[in-house]
MIRO-906976 format. One record per residue (C-alpha): residue number from 1; residue in three letters; z, x, y. Coordinates in steps of 0.2 Angstrom, whole numbers. Each point is the difference from the previous one (the first is absolute). Example, Ala and Ser with C-alpha at 12.3 -4.5 7.8 and 13.67 -1.06 7.14 Angstrom:
REM MIRO-906976
R  nr rest    pz    px    py
R   1  ALA    39    62   -22
R   2  SER    -3     6    17
//
This chain:
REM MIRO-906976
R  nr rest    pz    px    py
R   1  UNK  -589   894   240
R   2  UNK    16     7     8
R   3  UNK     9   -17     0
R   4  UNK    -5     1   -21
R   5  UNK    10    18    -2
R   6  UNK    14    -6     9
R   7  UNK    15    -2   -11
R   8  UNK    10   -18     3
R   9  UNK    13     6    12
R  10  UNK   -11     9     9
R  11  UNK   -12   -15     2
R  12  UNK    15   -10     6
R  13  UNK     2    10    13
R  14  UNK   -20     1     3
R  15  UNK     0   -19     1
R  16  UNK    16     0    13
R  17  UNK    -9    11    12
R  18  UNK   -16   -11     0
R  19  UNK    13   -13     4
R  20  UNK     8     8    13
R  21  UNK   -16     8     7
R  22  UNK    -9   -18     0
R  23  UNK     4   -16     5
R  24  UNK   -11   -11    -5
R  25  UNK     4     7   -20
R  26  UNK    16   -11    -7
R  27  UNK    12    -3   -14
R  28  UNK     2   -15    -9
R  29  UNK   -10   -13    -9
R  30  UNK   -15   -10     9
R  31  UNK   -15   -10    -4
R  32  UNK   -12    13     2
R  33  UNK    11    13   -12
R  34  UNK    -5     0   -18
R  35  UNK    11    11    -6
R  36  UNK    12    -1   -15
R  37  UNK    16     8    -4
R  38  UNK    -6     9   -13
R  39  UNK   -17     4   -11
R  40  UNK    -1    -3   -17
R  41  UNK   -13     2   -15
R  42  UNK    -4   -19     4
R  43  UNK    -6     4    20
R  44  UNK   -17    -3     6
R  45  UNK    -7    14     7
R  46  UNK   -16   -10     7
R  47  UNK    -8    -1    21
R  48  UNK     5   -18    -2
R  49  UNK    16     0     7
R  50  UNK     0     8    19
R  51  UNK    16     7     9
R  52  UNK    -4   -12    16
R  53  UNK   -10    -9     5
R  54  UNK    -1    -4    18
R  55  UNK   -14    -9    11
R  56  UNK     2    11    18
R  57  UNK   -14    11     2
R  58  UNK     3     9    16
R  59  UNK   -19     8     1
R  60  UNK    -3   -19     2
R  61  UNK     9     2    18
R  62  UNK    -5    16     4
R  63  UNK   -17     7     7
R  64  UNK    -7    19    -3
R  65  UNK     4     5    15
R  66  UNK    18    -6     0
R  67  UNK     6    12   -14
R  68  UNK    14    12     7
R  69  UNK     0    17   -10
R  70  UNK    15    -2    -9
R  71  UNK    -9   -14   -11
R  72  UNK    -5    13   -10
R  73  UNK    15     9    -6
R  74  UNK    16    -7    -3
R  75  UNK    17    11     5
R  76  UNK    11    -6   -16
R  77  UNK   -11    10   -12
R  78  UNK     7    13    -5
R  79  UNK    -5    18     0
R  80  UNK   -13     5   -13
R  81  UNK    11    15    -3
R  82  UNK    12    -2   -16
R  83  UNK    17    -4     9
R  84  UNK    10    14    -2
R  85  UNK    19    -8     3
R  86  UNK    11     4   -14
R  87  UNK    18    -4    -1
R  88  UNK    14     9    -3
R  89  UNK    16     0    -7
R  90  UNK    14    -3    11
R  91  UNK    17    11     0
R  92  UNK     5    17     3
R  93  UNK   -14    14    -8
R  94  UNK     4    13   -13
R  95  UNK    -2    13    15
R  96  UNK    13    -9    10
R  97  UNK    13    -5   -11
R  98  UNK     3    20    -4
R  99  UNK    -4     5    17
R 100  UNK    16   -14     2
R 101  UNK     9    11   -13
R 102  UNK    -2    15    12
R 103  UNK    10    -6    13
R 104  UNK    15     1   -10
R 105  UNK    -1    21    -2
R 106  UNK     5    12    14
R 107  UNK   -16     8     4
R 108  UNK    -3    12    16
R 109  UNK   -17    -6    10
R 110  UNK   -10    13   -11
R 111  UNK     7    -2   -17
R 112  UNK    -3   -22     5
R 113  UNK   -21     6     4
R 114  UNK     2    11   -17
R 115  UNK     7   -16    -9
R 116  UNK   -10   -15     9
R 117  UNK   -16    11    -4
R 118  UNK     3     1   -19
R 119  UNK     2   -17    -1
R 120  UNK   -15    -6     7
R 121  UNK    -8     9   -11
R 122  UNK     6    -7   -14
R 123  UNK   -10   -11    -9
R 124  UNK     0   -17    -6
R 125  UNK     5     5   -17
R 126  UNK    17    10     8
R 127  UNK    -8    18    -2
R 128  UNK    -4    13    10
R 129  UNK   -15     8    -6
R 130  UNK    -4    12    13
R 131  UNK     4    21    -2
R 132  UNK    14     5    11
R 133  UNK   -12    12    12
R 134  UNK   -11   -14     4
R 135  UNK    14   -10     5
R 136  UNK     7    17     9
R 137  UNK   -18     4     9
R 138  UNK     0   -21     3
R 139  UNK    16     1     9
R 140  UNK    -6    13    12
R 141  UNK   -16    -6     4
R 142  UNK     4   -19     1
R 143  UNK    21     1     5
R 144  UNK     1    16     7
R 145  UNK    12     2   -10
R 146  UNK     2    19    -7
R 147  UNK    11     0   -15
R 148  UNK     0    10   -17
R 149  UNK    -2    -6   -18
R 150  UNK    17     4    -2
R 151  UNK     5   -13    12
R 152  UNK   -12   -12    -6
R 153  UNK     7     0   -15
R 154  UNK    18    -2     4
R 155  UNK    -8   -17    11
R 156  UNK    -9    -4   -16
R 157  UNK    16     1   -11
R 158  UNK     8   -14    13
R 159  UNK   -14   -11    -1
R 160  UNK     0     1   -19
R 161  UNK    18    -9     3
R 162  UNK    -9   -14     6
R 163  UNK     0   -18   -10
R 164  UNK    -9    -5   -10
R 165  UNK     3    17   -14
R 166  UNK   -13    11    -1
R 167  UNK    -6    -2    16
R 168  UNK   -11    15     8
R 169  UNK    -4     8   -17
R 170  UNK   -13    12     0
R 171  UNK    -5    -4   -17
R 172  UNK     5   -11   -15
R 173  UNK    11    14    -7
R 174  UNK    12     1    17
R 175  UNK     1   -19     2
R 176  UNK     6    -2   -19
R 177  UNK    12    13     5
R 178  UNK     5    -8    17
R 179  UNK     6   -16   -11
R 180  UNK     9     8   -15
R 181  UNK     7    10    11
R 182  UNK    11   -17    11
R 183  UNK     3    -6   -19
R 184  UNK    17     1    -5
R 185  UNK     2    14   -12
R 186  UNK    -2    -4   -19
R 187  UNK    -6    12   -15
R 188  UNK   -17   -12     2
R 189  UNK     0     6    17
R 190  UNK     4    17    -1
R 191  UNK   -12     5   -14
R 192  UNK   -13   -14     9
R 193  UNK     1    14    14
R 194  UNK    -3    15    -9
R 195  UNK   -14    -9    -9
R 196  UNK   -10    -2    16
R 197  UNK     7    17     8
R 198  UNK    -6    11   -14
R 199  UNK   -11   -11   -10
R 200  UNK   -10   -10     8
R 201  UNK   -15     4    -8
R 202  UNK     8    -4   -14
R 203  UNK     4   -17     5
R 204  UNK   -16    -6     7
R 205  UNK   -10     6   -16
R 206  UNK    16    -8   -10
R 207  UNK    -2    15   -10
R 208  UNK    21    -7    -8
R 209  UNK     3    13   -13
R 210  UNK    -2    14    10
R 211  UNK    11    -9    15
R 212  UNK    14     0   -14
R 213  UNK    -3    16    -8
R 214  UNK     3     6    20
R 215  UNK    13    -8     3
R 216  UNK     8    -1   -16
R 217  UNK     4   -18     0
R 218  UNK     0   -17   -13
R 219  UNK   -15   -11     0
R 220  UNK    13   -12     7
R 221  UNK     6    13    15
R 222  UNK   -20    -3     3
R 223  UNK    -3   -16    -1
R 224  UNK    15    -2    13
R 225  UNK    -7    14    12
R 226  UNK   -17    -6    -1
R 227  UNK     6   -21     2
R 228  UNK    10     7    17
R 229  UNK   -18     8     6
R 230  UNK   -10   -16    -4
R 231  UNK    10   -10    11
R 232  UNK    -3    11    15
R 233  UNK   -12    -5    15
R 234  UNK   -14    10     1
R 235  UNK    -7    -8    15
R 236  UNK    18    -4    14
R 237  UNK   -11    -4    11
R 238  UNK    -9   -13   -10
R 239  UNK    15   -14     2
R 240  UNK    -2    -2    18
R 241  UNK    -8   -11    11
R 242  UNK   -15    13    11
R 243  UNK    -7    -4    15
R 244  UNK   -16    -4    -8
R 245  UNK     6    -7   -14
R 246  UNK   -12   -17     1
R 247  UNK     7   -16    -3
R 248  UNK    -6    -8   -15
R 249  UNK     1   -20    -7
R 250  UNK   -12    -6   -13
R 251  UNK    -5   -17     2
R 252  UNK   -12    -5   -14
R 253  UNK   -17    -7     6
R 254  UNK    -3    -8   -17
R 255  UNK    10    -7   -14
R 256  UNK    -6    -2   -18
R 257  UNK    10   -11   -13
R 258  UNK    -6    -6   -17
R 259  UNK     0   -19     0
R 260  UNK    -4    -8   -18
R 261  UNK    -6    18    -8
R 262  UNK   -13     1    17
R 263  UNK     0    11    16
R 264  UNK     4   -11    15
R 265  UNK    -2    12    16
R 266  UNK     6    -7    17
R 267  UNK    -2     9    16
R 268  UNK    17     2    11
R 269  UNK     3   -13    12
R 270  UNK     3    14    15
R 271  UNK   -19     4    -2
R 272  UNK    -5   -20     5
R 273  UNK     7    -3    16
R 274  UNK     0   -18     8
R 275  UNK   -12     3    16
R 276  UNK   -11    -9     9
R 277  UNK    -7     2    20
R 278  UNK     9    -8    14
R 279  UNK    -3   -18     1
R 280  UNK     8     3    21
R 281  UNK   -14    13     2
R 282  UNK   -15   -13    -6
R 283  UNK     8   -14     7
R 284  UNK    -1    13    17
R 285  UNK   -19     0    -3
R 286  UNK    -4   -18    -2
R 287  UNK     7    -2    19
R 288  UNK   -12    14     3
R 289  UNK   -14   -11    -7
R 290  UNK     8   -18     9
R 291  UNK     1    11    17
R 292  UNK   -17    -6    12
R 293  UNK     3    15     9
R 294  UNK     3    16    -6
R 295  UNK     7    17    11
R 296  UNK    -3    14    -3
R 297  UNK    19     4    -4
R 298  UNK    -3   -13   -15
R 299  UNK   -13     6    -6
R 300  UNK    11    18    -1
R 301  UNK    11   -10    -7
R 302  UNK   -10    -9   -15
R 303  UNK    -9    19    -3
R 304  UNK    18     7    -3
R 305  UNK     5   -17   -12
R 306  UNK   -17     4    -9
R 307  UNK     5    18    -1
R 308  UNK    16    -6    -9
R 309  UNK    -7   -14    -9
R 310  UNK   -13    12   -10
R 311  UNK    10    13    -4
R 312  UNK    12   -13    -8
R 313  UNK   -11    -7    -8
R 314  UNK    -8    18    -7
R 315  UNK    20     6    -6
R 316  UNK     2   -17   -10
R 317  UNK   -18     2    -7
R 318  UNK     5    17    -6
R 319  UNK    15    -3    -5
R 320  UNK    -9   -12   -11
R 321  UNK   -11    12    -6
R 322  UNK    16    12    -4
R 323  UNK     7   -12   -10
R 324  UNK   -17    -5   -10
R 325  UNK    -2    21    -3
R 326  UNK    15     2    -6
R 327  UNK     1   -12   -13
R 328  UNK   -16     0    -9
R 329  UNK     4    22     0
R 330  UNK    17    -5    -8
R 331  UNK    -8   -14   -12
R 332  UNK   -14    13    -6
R 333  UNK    14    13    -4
R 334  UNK    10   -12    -9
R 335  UNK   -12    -5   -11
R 336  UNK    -8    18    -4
R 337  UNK    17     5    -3
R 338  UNK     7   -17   -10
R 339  UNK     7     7   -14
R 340  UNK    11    11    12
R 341  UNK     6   -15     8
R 342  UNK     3   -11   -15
R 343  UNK    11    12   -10
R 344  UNK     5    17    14
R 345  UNK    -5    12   -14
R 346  UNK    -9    15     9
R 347  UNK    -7     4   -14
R 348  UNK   -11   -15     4
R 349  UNK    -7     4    17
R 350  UNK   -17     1    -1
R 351  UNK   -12    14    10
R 352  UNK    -4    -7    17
R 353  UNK    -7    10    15
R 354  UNK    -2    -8    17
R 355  UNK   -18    -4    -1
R 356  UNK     4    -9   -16
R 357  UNK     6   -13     7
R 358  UNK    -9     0    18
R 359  UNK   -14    -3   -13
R 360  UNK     7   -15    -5
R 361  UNK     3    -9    13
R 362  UNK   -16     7    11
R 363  UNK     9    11    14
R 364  UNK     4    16     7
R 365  UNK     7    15   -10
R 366  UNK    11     2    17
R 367  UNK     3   -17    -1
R 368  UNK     9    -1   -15
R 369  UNK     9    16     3
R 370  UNK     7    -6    15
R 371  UNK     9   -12    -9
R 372  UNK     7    11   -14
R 373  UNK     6    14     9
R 374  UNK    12   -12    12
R 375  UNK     3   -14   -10
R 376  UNK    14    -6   -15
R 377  UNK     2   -13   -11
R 378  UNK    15    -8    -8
R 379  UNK    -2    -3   -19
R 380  UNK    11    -2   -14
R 381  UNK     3    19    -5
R 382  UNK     4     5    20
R 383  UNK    -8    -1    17
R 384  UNK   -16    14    -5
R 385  UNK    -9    10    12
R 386  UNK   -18    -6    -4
R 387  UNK   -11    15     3
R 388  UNK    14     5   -16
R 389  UNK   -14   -11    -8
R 390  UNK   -13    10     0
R 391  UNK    -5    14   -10
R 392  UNK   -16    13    -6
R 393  UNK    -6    -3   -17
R 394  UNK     0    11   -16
R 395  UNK    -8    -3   -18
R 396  UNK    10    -1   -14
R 397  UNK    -2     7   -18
R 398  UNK    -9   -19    -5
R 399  UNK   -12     3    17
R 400  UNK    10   -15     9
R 401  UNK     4     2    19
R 402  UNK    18     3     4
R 403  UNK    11     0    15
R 404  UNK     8    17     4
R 405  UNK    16   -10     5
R 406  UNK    -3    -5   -19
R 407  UNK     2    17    -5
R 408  UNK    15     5    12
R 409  UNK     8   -15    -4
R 410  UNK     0    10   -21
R 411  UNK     4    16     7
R 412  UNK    15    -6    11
R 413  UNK     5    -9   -17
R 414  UNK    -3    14   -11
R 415  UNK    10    12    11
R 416  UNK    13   -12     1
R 417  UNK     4    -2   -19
R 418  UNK    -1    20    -3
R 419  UNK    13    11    -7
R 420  UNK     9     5    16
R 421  UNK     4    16    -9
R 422  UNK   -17     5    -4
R 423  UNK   -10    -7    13
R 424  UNK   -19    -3    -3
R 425  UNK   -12    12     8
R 426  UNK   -16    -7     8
R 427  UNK    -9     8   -16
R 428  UNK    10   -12   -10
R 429  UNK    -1   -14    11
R 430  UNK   -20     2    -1
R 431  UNK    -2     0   -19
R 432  UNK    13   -16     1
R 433  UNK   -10    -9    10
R 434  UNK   -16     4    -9
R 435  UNK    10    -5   -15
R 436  UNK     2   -16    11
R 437  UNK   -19    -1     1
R 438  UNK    -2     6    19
R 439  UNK   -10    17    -2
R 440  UNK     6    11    15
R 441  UNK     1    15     5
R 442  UNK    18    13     3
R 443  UNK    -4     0    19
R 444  UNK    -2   -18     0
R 445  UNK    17    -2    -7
R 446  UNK     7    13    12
R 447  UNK   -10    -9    14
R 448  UNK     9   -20    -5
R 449  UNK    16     9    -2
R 450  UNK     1     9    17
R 451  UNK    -8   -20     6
R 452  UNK    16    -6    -7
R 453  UNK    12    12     5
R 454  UNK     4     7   -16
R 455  UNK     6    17    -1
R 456  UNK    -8    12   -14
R 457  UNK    12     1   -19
R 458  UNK     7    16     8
R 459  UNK    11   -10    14
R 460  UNK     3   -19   -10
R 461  UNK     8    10   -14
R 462  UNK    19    -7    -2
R 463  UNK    13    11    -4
//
């Protein structure tokens, strides 16, 4: 089960360790190793074929009584515990690349505390969204540092200087203004100012005519002012590289291509490795069994060989295991979800829940979900997620179950092809979709919509 959830890099590095950890596990091609470079549709998932075959059976040499402890347990296992290790970006962190920018001010050894404070609690984002007093009582209790707000401030002011723009904003208002203020001044700029000076409120609810009845301006003043806003940042801090930024590289553990108007999946090579047991360590225990007499150091000797020899034998046998798991999963959810795959319409993905398919192919709910949540697969519409395959189900106006991904899948279209100037509300979006035949509910639209990181009509309205 935990090498199943294990993503292909991941189980690259798994299968390295075994390596490493036991000798009598190797690399490479042998008689007794069965394994392919990849599966197909085609592959035989039958107990004929075994992963070795070997005729040493050390019990055979060995009495009860003979049987060190360790026999039972073997050190390369690894903890049951999920392994923990994550890696991390390399290079210098958001924290210290501005701490870095501090060096070049003048600061006395208070105002440097004052400065080196604020900036560790700025967040990964590039704001600082803490209330001057707590930062004051912060400094007293944690620094020893007693200050005022007034000098705070003026600290505050010098890490606002920092790169990247905007930088150690309190809100969204100030780091809009930290940025328009470095631009070089234009009329776009200057009234973009006073727009989120003195009408901010304005601007977020994009409330436009009263913004030029304010200021007295054109549409066209506007639409400039407003274009020099949109291209702000308002996360700085969201460009660089954090000390827990995780590394990320997705391999695909599947690929799915359509070969003569049929599915044809195929499992990535990475996930079949070439392994077979240590043809040195069995070789080792036939001179055990050729020996007439036997100490007691060999007989350590061929308990520790044993030790190796098993466990080997147990990774490729569950490797194997791994390998058959993961493609009849994948082969079941290709073929629930065909007309998916066959034309990359959404609008096609059928309703499919995890035990839908554990179901199917006679396994465990966790099972299945082990391989979804971790896994991808390479088809011919992008390298997908596949627990993005699986959705709840809802009835439509002919009684038919559809996939809610089928009905987001409208929404997002619907919402794309709206008149920008007259955004539809999530009233209008129901009674489109019911005209559509998918009968739901106001909330349910505003529920999908939030899902798909659509803001309400209000904020997509277009100027």
């Amino acid at each position: 089960m935990k090498l199943i959830q294990l993503p292909t890099q991941a189980f690259e590095q798994r299968i390295s360790q075994e390596m490493n950890e036991n000798p009598a596990l190797e690399g490479g091609k042998d008689e007794g190793d069965t394994f392919d470079e990849e599966f197909s549709n085609e592959d035989d998932y039958g107990d004929d074929n075994e992963v070795i075959e070997t005729d040493i059976n050390v019990d055979d040499y060995l009495s009860d009584d003979e049987i060190p402890s360790y026999k039972l347990s073997a050190n390369n296992y690894s903890a049951d515990d999920e392994d923990k290790q994550t890696p991390y970006a390399s290079g210098t962190s958001f924290n210290q690349y501005l701490l870095q920018q501090l060096n070049t001010y003048r600061l006395d050894d208070e105002e440097e505390q004052i400065a080196k404070f604020l900036v560790g609690s700025v967040d990964e984002s590039g704001y600082i969204r803490r209330e001057i007093a707590d930062i004051l009582d912060d400094l007293a209790f944690t620094q020893n540092v007693y200050t005022t707000e007034e000098k705070i401030e003026k600290i505050l002011n010098i890490v606002q200087e920092l790169d990247p723009a905007g930088v150690g904003a309190r809100d969204l208002q100030e780091c809009l203004l930290l940025q328009l203020y470095r631009k070089s001044p234009t009329e776009a700029v200057s009234l973009a100012i006073e727009i989120v000076d003195d009408a901010f409120d304005h601007f977020i609810k994009k409330h436009y005519s009263k913004l030029i009845q304010k200021f007295d301006v054109t549409e066209d003043d506007l639409r400039d002012a407003i274009s020099e806003i949109e291209h702000l940042n308002p996360k700085p801090g969201g460009a660089y590289s954090g000390s827990t930024r995780i590394v990320e590289h997705v391999v695909p553990d599947f690929a799915i291509k359509i070969v003569d108007g049929e599915l044809d999946l195929t499992l990535n090579g990475r996930n079949a490795p070439e392994l077979h047991v240590s043809r040195e360590y069995t070789n080792m225990l036939k001179g055990y069994k050729a020996s007439k007499q036997k100490s007691k150091s060999q007989k350590d000797a061929v308990m520790f060989i044993k030790q190796k020899l098993d466990a080997a034998k147990w990774f490729i046998d569950a490797i194997k295991q791994r390998q058959q798991t993961l493609f009849v999963t994948m082969n079941s959810i290709m073929h629930h979800q065909k007309e998916y795959f066959l034309t990359g319409d959404e609008r096609k993905l059928k309703p499919m829940i995890l035990k839908d398919i554990a179901d199917k192919i006679n396994m465990d709910v966790s099972t299945v979900s082990r391989v979804a949540n971790s896994k991808y697969v390479d088809t011919p519409y992008g390298t997908k997620l596949i627990k993005e395959f699986f959705s709840e189900s809802m009835k439509n106006d002919q009684g038919e179950d559809v996939s809610t991904r089928e009905i987001k899948k409208i929404l997002e279209i619907t919402v794309s092809e709206e008149n920008k100037k007259k955004p539809l509300t999530d009233d209008r979006l129901a009674k489109i979709l019911k005209e559509k035949g998918y009968p739901i509910a106001r909330r349910t639209v505003a529920k999908y919509r939030e899902q798909l990181d659509i803001p309400v009509a209000r904020l997509r309205k277009e100027f």
